[in-house]
PDB file as gemmi writes it, atoms N, CA and C in Angstrom:
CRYST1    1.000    1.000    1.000  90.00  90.00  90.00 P 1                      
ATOM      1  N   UNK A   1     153.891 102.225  73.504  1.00  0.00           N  
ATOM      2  CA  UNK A   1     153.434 100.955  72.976  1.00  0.00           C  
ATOM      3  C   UNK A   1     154.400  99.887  73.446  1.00  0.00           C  
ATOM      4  N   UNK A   2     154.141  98.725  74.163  1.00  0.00           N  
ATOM      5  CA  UNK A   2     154.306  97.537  74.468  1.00  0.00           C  
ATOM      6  C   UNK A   2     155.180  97.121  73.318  1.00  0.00           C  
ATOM      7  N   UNK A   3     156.403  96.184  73.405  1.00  0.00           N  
ATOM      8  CA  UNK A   3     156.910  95.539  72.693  1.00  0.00           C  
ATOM      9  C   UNK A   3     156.210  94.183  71.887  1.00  0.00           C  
ATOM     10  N   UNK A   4     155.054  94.101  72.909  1.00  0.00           N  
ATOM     11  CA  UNK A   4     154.054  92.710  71.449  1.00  0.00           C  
ATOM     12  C   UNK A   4     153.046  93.457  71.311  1.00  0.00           C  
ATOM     13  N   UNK A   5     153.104  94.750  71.178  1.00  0.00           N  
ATOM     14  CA  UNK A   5     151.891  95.836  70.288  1.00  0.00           C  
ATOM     15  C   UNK A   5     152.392  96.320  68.969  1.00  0.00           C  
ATOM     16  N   UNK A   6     151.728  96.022  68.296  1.00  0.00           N  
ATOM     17  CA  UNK A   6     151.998  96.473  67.001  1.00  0.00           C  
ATOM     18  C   UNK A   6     150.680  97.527  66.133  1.00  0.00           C  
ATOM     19  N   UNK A   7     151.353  98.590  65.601  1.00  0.00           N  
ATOM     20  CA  UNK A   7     150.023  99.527  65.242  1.00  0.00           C  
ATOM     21  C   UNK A   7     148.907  99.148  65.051  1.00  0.00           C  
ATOM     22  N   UNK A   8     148.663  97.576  64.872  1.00  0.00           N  
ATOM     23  CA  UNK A   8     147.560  97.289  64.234  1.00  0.00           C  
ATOM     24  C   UNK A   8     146.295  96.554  65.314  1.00  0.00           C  
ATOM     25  N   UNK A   9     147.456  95.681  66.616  1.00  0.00           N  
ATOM     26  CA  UNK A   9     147.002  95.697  68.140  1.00  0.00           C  
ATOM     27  C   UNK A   9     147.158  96.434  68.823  1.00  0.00           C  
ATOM     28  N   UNK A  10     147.482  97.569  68.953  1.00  0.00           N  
ATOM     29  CA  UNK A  10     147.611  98.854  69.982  1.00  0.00           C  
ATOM     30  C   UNK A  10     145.923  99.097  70.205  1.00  0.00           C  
ATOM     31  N   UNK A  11     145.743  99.283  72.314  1.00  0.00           N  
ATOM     32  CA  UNK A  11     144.417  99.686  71.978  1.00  0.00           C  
ATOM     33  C   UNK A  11     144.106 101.294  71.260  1.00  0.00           C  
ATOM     34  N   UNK A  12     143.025 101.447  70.664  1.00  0.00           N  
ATOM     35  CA  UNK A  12     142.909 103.108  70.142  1.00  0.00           C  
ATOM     36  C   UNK A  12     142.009 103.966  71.589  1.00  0.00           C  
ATOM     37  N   UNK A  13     142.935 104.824  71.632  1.00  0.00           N  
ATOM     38  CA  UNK A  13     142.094 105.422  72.600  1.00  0.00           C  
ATOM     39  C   UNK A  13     141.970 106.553  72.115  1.00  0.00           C  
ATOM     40  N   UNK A  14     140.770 106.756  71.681  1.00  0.00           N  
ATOM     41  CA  UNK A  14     140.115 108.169  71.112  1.00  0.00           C  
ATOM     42  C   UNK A  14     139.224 108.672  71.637  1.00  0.00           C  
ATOM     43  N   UNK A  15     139.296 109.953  71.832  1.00  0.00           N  
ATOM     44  CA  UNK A  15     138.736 110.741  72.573  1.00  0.00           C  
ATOM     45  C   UNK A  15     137.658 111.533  71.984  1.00  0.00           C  
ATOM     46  N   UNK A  16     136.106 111.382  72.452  1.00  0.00           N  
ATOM     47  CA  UNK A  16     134.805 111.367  71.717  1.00  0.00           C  
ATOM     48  C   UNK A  16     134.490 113.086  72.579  1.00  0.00           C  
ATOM     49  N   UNK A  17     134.077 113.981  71.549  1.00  0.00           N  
ATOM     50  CA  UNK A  17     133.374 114.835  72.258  1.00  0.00           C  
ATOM     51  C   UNK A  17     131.901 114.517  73.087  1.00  0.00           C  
ATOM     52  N   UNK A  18     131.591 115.022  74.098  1.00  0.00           N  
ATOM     53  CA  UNK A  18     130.567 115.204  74.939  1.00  0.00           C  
ATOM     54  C   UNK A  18     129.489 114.878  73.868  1.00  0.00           C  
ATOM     55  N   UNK A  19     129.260 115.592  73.031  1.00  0.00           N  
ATOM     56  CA  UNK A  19     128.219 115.874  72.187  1.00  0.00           C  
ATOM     57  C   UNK A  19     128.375 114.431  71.074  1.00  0.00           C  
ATOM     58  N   UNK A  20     129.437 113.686  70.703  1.00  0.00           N  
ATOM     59  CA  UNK A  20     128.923 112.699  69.788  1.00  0.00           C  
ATOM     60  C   UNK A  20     128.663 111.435  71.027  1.00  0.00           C  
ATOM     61  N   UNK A  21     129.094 111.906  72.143  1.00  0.00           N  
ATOM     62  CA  UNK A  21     128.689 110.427  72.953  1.00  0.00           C  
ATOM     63  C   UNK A  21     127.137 110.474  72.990  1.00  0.00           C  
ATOM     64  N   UNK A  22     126.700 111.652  73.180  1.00  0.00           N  
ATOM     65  CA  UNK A  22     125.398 111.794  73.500  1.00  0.00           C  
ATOM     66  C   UNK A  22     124.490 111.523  72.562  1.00  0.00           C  
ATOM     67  N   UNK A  23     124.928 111.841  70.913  1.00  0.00           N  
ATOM     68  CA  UNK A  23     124.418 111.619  69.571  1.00  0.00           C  
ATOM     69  C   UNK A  23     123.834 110.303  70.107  1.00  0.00           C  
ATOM     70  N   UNK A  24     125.373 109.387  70.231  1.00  0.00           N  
ATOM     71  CA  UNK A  24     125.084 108.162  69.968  1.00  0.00           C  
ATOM     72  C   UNK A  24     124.113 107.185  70.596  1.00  0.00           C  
ATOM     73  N   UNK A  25     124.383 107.861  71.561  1.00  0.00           N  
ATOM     74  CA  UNK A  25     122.763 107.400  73.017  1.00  0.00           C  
ATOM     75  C   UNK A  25     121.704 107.983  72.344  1.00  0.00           C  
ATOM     76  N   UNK A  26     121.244 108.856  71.920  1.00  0.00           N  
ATOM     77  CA  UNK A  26     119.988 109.163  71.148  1.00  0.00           C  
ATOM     78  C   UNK A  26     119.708 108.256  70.168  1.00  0.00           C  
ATOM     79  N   UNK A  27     120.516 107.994  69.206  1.00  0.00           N  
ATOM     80  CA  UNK A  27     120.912 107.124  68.132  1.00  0.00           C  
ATOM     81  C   UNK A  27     120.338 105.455  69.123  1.00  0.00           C  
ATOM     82  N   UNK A  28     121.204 104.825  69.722  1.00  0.00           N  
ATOM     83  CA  UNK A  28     120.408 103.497  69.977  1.00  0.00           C  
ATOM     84  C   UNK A  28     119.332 103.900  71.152  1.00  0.00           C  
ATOM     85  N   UNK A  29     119.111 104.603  71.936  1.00  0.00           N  
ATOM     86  CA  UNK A  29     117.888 105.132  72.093  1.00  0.00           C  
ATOM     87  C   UNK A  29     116.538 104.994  70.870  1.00  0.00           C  
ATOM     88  N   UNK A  30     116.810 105.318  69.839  1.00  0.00           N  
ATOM     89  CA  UNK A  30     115.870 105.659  68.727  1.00  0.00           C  
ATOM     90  C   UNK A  30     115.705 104.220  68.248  1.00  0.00           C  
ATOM     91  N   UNK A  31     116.574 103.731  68.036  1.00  0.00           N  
ATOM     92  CA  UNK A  31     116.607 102.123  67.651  1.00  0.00           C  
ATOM     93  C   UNK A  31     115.717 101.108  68.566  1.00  0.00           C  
ATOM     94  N   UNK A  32     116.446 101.555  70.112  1.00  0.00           N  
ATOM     95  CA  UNK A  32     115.945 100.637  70.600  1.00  0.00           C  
ATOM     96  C   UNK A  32     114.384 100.617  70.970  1.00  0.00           C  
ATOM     97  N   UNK A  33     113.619 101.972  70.324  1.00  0.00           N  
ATOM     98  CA  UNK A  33     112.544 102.470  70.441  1.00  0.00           C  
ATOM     99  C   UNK A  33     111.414 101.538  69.037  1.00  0.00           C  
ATOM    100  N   UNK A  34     112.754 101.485  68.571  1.00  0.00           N  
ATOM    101  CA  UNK A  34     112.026 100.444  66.862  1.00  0.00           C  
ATOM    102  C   UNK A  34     111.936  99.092  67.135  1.00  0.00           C  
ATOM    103  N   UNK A  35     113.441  98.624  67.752  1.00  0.00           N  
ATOM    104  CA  UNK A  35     113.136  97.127  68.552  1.00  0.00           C  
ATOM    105  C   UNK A  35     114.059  96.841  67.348  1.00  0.00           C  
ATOM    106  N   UNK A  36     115.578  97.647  67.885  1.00  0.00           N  
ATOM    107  CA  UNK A  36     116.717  97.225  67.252  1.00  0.00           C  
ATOM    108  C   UNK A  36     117.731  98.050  68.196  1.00  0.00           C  
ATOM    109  N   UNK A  37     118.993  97.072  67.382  1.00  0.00           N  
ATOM    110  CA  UNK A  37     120.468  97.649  68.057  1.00  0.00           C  
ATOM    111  C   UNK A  37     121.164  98.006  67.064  1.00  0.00           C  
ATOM    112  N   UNK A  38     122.258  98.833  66.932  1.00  0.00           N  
ATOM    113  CA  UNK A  38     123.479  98.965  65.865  1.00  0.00           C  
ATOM    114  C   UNK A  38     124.065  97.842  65.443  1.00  0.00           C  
ATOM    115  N   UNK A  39     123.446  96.225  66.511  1.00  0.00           N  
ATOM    116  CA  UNK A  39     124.436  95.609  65.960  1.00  0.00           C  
ATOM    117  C   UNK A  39     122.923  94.884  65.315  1.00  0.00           C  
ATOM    118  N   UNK A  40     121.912  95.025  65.688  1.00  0.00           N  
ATOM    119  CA  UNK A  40     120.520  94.157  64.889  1.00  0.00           C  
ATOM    120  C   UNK A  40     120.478  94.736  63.402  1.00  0.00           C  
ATOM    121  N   UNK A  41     120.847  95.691  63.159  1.00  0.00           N  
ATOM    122  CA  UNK A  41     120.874  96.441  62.080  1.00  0.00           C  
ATOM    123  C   UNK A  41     121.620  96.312  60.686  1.00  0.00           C  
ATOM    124  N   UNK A  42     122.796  95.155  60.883  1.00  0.00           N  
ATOM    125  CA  UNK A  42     123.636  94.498  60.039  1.00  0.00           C  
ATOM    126  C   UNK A  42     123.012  93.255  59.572  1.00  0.00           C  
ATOM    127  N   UNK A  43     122.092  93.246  60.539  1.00  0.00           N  
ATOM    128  CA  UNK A  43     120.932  91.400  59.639  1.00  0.00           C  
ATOM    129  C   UNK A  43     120.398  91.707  58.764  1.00  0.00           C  
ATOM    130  N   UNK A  44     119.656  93.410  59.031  1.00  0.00           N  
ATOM    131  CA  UNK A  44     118.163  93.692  58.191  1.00  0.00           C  
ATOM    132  C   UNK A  44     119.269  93.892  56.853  1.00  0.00           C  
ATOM    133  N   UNK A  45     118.187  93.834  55.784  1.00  0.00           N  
ATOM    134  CA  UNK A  45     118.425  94.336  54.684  1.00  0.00           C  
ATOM    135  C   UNK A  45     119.347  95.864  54.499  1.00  0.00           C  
ATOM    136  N   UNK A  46     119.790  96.107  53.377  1.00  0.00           N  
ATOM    137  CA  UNK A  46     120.582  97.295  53.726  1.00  0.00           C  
ATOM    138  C   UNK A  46     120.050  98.770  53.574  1.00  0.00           C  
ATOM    139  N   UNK A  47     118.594  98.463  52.352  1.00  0.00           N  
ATOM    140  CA  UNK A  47     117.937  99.601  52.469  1.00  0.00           C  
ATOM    141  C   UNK A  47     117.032 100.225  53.789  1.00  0.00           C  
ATOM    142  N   UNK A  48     116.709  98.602  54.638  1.00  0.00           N  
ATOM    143  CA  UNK A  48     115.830  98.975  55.648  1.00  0.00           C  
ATOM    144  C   UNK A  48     116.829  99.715  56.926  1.00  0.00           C  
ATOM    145  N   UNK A  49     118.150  99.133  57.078  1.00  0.00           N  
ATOM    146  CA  UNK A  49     119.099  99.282  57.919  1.00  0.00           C  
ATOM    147  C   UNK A  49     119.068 100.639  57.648  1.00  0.00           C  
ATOM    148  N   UNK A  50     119.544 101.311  56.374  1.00  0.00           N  
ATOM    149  CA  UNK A  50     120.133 102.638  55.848  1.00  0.00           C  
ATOM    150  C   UNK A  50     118.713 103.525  56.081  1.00  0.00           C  
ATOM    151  N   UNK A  51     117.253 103.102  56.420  1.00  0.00           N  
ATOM    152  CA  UNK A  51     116.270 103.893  56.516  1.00  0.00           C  
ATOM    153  C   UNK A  51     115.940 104.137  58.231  1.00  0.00           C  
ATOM    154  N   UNK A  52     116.331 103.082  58.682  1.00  0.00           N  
ATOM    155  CA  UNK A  52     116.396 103.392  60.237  1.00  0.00           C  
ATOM    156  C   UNK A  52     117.630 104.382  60.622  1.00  0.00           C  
ATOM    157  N   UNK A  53     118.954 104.245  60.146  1.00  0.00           N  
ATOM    158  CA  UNK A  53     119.893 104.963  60.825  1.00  0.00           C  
ATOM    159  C   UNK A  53     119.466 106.181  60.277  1.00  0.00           C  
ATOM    160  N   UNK A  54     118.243 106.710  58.994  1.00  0.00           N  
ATOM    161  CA  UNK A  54     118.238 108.237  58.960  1.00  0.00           C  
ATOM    162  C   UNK A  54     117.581 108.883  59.890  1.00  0.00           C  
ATOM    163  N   UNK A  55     116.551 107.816  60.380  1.00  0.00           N  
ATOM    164  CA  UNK A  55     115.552 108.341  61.004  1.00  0.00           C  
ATOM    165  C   UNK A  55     116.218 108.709  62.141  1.00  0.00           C  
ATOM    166  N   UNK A  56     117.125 107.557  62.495  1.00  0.00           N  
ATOM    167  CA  UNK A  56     117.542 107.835  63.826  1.00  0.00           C  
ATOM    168  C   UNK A  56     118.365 108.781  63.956  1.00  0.00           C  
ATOM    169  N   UNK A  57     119.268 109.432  63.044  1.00  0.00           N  
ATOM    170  CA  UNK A  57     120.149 110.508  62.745  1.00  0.00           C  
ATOM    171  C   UNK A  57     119.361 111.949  63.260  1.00  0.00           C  
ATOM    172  N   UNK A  58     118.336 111.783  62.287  1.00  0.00           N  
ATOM    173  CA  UNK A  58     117.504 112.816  62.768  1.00  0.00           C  
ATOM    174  C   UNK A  58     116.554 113.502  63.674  1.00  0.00           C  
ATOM    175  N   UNK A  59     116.294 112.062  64.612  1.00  0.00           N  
ATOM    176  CA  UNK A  59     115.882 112.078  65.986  1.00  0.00           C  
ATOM    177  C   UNK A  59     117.217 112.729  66.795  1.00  0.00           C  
ATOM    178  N   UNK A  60     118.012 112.225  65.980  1.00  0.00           N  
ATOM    179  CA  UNK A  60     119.492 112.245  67.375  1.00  0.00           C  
ATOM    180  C   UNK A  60     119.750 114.078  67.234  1.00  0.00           C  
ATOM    181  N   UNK A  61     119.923 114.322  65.985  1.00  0.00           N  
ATOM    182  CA  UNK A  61     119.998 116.008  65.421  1.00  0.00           C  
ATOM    183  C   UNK A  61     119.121 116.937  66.267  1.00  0.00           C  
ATOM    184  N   UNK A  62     117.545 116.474  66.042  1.00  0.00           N  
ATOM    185  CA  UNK A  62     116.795 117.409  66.557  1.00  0.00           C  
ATOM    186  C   UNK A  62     116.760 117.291  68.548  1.00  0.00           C  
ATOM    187  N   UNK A  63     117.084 115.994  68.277  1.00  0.00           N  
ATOM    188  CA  UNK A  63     117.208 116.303  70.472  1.00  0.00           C  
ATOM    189  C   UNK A  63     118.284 116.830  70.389  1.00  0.00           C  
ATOM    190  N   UNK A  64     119.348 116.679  70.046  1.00  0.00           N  
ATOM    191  CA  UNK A  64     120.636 117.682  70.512  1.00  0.00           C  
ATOM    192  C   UNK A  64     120.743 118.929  70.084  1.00  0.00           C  
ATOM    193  N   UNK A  65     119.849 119.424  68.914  1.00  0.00           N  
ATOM    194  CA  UNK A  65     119.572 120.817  68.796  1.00  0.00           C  
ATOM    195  C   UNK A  65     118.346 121.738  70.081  1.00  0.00           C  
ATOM    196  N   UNK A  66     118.161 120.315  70.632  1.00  0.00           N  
ATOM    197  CA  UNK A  66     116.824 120.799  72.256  1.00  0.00           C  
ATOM    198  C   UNK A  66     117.744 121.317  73.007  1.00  0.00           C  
ATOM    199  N   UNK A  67     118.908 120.322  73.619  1.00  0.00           N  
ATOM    200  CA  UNK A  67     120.084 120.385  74.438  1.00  0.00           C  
ATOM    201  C   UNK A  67     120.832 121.391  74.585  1.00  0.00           C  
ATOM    202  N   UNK A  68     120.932 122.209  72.914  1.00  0.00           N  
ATOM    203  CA  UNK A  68     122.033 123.212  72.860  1.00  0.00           C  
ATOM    204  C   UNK A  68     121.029 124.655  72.835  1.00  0.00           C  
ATOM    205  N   UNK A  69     119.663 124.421  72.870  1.00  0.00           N  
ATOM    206  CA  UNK A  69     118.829 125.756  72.946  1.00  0.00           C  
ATOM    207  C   UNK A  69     118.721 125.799  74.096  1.00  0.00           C  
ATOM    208  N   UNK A  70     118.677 124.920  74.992  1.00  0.00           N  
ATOM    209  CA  UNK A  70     118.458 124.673  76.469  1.00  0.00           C  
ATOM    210  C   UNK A  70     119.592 125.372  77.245  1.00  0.00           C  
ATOM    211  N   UNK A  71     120.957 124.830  76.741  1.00  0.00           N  
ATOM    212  CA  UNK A  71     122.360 125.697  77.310  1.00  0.00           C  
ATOM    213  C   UNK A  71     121.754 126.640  77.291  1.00  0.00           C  
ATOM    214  N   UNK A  72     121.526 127.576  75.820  1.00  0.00           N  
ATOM    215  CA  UNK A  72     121.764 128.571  75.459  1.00  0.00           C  
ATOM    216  C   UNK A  72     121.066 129.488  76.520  1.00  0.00           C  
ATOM    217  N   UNK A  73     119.353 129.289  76.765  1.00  0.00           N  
ATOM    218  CA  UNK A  73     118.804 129.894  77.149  1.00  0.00           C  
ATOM    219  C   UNK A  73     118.983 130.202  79.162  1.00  0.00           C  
ATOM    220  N   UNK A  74     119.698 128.836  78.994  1.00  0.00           N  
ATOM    221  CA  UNK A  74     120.271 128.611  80.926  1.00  0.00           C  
ATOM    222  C   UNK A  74     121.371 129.800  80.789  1.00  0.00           C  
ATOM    223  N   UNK A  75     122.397 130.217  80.033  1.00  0.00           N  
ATOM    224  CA  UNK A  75     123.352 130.661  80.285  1.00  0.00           C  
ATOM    225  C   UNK A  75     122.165 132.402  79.910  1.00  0.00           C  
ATOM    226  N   UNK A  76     121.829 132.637  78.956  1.00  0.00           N  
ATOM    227  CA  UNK A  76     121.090 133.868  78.797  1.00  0.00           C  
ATOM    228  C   UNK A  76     120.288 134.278  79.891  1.00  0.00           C  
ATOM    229  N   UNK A  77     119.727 133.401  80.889  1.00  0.00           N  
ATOM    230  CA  UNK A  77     119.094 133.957  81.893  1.00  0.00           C  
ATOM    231  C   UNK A  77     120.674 134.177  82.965  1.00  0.00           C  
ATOM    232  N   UNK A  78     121.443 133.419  83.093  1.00  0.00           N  
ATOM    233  CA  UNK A  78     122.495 134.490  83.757  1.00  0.00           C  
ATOM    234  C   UNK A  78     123.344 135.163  83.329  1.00  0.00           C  
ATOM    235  N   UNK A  79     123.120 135.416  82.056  1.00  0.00           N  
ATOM    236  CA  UNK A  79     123.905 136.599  81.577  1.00  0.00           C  
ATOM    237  C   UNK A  79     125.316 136.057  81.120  1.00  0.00           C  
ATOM    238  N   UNK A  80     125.747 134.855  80.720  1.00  0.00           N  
ATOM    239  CA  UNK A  80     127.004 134.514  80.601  1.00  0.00           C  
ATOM    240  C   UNK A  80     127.202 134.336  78.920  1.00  0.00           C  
ATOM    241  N   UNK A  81     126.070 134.856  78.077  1.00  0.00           N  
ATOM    242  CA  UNK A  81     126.177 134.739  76.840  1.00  0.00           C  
ATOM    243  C   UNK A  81     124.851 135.348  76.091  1.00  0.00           C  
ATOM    244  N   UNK A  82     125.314 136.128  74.598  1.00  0.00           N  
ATOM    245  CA  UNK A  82     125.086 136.784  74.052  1.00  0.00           C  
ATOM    246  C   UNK A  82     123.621 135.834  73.843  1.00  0.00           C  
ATOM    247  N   UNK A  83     122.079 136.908  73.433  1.00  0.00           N  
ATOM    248  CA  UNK A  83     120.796 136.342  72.774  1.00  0.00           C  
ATOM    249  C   UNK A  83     121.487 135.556  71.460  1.00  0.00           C  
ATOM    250  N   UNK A  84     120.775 134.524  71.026  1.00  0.00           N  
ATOM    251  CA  UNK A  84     120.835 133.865  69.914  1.00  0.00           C  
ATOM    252  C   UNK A  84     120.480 134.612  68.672  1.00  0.00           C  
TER     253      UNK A  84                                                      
END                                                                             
């Protein structure tokens, strides 16, 4: 850390698994499918806001549960991992 960084200006560099970057593209994917953004979503009301991010949660859940049957079954046809 820089001598005019202080914990509170330090940039954060955090390191996102593969899998929540991808959440999150599903996630405004799903939004932007409604004709919104994460950041349009702080105007609406909070129940309507809190009813889109479930939906979109659960769009984002069930494609990345496609993704990880998809591994699964790529690696099972070459043999690099056990049937499910």
């Amino acid at each position: 850390m820089s001598e005019s960084s202080t914990p509170e200006t330090a940039p954060h560099f955090v390191m996102e698994e593969p899998q929540a970057t991808l959440e999150r593209t599903y996630i405004e994917a799903y939004l932007r499918s409604r004709g919104h953004t994460l950041h349009s979503l702080q105007e609406l009301p909070a129940d309507e806001a809190k009813q889109l991010m479930t939906e979109a949660s659960a769009y984002a859940s069930t494609r990345l549960a496609e993704v990880e049957m998809r591994a699964h079954m790529v690696d099972e046809i070459h043999g690099a991992a056990p049937p499910l």
